[in-house]
Every structure is written in C-alpha cells, then in structure tokens.
C-alpha positions in Angstrom: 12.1 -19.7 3.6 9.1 -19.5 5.9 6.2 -20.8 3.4 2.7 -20.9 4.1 1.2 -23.3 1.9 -2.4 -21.8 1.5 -0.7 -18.9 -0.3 2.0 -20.5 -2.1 1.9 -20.3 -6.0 -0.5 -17.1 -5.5 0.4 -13.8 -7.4 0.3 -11.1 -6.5 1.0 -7.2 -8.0 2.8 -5.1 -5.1 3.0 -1.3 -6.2 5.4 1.1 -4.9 7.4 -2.1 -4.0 10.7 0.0 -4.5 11.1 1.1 -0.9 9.4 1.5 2.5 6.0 -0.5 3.0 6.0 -1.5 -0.5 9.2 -3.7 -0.4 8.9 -5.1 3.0 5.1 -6.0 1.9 6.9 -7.7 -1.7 9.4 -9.3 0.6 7.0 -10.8 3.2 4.7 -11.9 0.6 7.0 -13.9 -1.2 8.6 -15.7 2.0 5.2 -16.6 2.2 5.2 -18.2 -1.0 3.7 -15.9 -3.1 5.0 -15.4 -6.3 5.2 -11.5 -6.0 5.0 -8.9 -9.5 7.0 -5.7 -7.6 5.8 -2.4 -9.5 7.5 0.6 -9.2 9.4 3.3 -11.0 12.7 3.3 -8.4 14.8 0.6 -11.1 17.5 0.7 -8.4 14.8 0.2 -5.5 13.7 -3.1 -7.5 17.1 -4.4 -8.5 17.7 -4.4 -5.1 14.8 -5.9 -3.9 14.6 -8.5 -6.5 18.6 -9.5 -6.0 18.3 -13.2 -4.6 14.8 -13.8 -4.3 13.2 -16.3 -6.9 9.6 -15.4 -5.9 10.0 -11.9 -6.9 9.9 -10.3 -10.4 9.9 -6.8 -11.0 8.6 -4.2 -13.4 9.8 -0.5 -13.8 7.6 2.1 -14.4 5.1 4.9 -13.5 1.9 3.3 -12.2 0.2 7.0 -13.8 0.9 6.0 -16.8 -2.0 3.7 -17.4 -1.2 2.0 -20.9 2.0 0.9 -19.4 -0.2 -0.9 -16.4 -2.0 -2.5 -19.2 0.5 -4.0 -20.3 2.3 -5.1 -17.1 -1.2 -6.7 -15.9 -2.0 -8.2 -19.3 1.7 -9.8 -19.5 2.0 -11.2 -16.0 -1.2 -12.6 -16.3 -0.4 -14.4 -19.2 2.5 -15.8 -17.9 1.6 -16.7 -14.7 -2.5 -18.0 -15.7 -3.8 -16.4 -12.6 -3.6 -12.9 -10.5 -5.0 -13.7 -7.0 -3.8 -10.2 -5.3 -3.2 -6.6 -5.5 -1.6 -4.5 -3.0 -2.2 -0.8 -3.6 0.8 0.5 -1.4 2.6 3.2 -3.9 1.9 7.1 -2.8 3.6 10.0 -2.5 3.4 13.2 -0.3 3.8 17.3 -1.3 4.2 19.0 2.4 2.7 22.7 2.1 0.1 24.9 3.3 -2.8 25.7 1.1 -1.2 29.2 -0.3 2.0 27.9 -1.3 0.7 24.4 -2.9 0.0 23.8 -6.6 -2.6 22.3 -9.0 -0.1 20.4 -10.3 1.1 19.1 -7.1 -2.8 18.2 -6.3 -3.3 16.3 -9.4 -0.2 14.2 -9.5 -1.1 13.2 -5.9 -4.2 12.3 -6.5 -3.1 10.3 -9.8 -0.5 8.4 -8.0 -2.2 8.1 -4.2 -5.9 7.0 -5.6 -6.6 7.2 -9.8 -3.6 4.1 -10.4 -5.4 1.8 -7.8 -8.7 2.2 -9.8 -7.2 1.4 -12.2 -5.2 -1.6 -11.4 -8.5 -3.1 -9.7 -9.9 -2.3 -12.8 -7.4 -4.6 -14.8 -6.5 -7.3 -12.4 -10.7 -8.2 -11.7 -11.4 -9.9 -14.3 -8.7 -12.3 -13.3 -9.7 -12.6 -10.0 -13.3 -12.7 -11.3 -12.5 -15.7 -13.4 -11.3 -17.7 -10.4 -13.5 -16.8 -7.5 -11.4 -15.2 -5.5 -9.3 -12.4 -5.1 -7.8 -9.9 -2.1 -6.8 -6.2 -2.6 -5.3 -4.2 -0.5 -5.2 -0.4 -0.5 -2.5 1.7 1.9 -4.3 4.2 3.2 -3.2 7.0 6.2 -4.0 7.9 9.5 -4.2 11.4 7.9 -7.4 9.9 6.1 -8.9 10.0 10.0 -7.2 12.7 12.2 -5.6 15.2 9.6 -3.0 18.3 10.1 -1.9 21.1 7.7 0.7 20.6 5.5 -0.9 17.6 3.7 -3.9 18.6 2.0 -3.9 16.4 -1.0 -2.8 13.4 0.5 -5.2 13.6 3.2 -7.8 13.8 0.6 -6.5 11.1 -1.5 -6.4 8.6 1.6 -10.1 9.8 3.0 -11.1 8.9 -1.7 -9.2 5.8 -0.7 -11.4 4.5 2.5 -14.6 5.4 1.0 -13.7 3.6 -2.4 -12.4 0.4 -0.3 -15.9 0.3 0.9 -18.1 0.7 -2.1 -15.5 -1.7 -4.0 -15.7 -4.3 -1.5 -19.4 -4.5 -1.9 -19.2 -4.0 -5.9 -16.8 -7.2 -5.7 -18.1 -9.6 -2.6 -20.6 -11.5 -4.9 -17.4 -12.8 -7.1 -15.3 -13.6 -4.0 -13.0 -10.5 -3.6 -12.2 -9.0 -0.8 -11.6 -5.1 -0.3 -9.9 -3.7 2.5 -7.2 -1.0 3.6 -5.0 -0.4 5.7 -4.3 2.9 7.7 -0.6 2.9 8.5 0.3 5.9 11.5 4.2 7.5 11.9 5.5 4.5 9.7 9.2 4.9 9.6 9.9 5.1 6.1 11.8 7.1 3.4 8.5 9.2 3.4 9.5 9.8 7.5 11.5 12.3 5.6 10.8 15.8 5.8 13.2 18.1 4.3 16.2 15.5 4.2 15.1 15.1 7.9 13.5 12.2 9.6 10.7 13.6 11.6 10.4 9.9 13.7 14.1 11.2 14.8 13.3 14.8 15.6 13.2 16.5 18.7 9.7 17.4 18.5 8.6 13.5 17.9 10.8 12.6 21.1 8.8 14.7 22.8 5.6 14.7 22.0 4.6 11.4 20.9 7.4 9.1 22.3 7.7 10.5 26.1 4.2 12.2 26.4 3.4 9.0 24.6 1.0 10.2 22.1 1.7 7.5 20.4 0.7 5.0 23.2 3.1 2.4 21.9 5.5 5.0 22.6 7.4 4.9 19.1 7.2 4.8 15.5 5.9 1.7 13.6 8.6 0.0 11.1 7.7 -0.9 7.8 7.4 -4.7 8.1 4.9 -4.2 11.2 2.3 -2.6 8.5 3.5 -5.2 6.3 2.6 -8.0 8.4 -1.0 -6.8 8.3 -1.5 -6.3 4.5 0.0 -9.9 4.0 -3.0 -11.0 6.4 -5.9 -9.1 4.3 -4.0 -10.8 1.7 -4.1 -14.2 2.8 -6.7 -17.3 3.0 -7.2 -16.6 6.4 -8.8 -13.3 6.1 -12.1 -14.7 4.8 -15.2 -12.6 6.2 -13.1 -9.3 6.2 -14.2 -7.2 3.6 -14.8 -2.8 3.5 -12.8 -2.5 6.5 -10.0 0.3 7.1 -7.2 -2.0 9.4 -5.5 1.4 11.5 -1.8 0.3 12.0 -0.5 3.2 14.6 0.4 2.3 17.3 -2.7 3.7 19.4 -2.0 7.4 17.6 -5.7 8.0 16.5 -6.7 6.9 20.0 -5.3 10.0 21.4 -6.7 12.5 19.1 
C-alpha cells in the first residue's frame, strides 16, 4: 500500500463514492493512508468498494436526506475524534431540452449536485474548525464553463458550485480550510452513459473530439486521472490553494 505519511490517519467523507470519480477518489485516498468514510446510496457500489480495504468504511444512504447526513457526520466524528476532509463528488445528470424537462427533475438536481454539499460543509466545519485545518473538495463540470443543451440543470448546479467554492473558501481561510473544485471534462464514467450508450465510445466522439482532436489530449479522461487531482487539493501539500476551480479536461475548454 502506497502511504503518504502527511495524510495518514486523516478522515475523510467521500460522497458519491459508489461508482465513477467517487470510488476511484475513496480508493486513492485511502492508499494514501487516509481513513476514508465512502457515502453513497448504491449499497452494492460500497460493498464493493469497501471489500478488502481496511481504510475504508462505508455508509448507505441519500446525501438529500439531510437528517440522515447528520447523523453519518455526527457518528464518524465521534468515532474517529477528528474530520480533516470532505470531497463533494456525488451528482447526477437529467439529459433534456428545456420543453420536455421537469420541475421535479430541476429540483432533485439541484438537491443532489449543490444543496447536500452545503450541507455537509455545514456539518463537518466545526470539526475542521476545531483543529485548524481542513480541505474540501467540490466536483464541479466543464459544463459549469462552456455549456450545451441538454443539461440545463446540471450546468446550473455546477456554475452555483464554482461561485460557492469561492465565497466558501474565503468564509473559511481564517480557520485554516481550504476550498477548491475541481472541473472534470468527458470523464469516462457510468455518467458517460447516455441512453444505455457510452458517448466517449460513439461515433460522433471519434470524430469530433478524438481525431479532430477537440479534446487536445485526443481522448477521454479516466476516472482516477480526476481523482489524482482531488487527492492533491486534499492533501498537505496543497497549502496556498484556496477558491480555485482545478479544470481536468484534457485541453477541451481550450478549444471552445
């Protein structure tokens, strides 16, 4: 196990740590030494993911429902004495056009993508507060910067999600927490899906952003590449990085 000993014995809360960005984050975190808390409400993603690792715990349930997060926070914190970081990484996506989209649709997007990570900064702060230090994390988009049709609401949600990071990490800097996000591009992930099809595999994606090289890196990014950067922000060595949006995308937003 690869440790780095200015993290080890750190906790950390990883939500949306099921699948995707989530659970390669949980997983690199905790080969790091980190004694990770994996949130999410895919009980089949976190047995999984928690199968032969000792640094990794898990908790099942729906980060919108906020009395449950309470008590997840409250418990972990108790048995563990300390919370040192948060990575905001669960989200989810509704593809549609304006007409055919729902209020519903728009508000469980917004409660999952941006209302649960207030709220879980607002729980695990005072923690962090009470030691001087702390590092959260917030996934962001790409969409948040350069946006298309289709994704409405989770384009809003990521550009609430930049502009929070900011005024966070200056509402938190005088304690010693440090704010920042990260904008993963064409990730490949289970949210690559589109219609039970993988749109990093299409034709279209081939073509346009692989061969015309849209994407100047000339493919998409894998999940442990964004994860690689969160663990940074996370870690001791990210010490005068605070407010910042970290783009992970392979050069995409450069071509736009």
């Amino acid at each position: 196990m690869q440790v780095n000993q200015s993290m080890a014995g750190q906790v950390a809360l990883v939500t949306g740590a099921g699948s995707g960005i989530g659970r390669a984050t949980a997983q690199h975190l905790a080969q790091l030494g980190v004694h990770v808390v994996a949130i999410d409400r895919n009980a089949n993603g976190l047995e999984a993911l928690v199968d032969g690792s000792a640094n990794i715990e898990s908790w099942c349930g729906d980060v919108t429902d906020y009395e449950q997060l309470e008590q997840c926070v409250n418990a972990w914190a108790t048995t563990h004495g300390r919370i040192d970081i948060l990575a905001n990484i669960a989200g989810i996506c509704h593809y549609e056009r304006l007409t055919d989209s729902s209020l519903e649709h728009w508000r469980q997007t917004q409660a999952i993508n941006m209302e649960a990570m207030y709220v879980l900064a607002k729980l695990v702060t005072p923690h962090m507060m009470a030691r001087s230090y702390g590092r959260i994390v917030n996934v962001s988009s790409t969409q948040a910067l350069a946006s298309e049709a289709m994704v409405g609401a989770y384009a809003a949600s990521k550009g609430a999600i930049n502009a929070w990071t900011r005024s966070l990490a200056v509402d938190l800097a005088e304690y010693g927490i440090l704010v920042n996000a990260v904008a993963p591009g064409c990730i490949r992930t289970g949210m690559s899906l589109v219609n039970g099809v993988d749109e990093t595999e299409s034709e279209l994606f081939q073509q346009w952003y692989v061969k015309q090289r849209k994407i100047p890196l000339a493919r998409p990014g894998e999940a442990k590449e964004v994860a690689n950067v969160i663990a940074f922000l996370c870690g001791m060595g990210c010490s005068y990085i605070t407010g910042h949006t970290l783009v992970v995308d392979g050069g995409l937003t450069i071509t736009f």
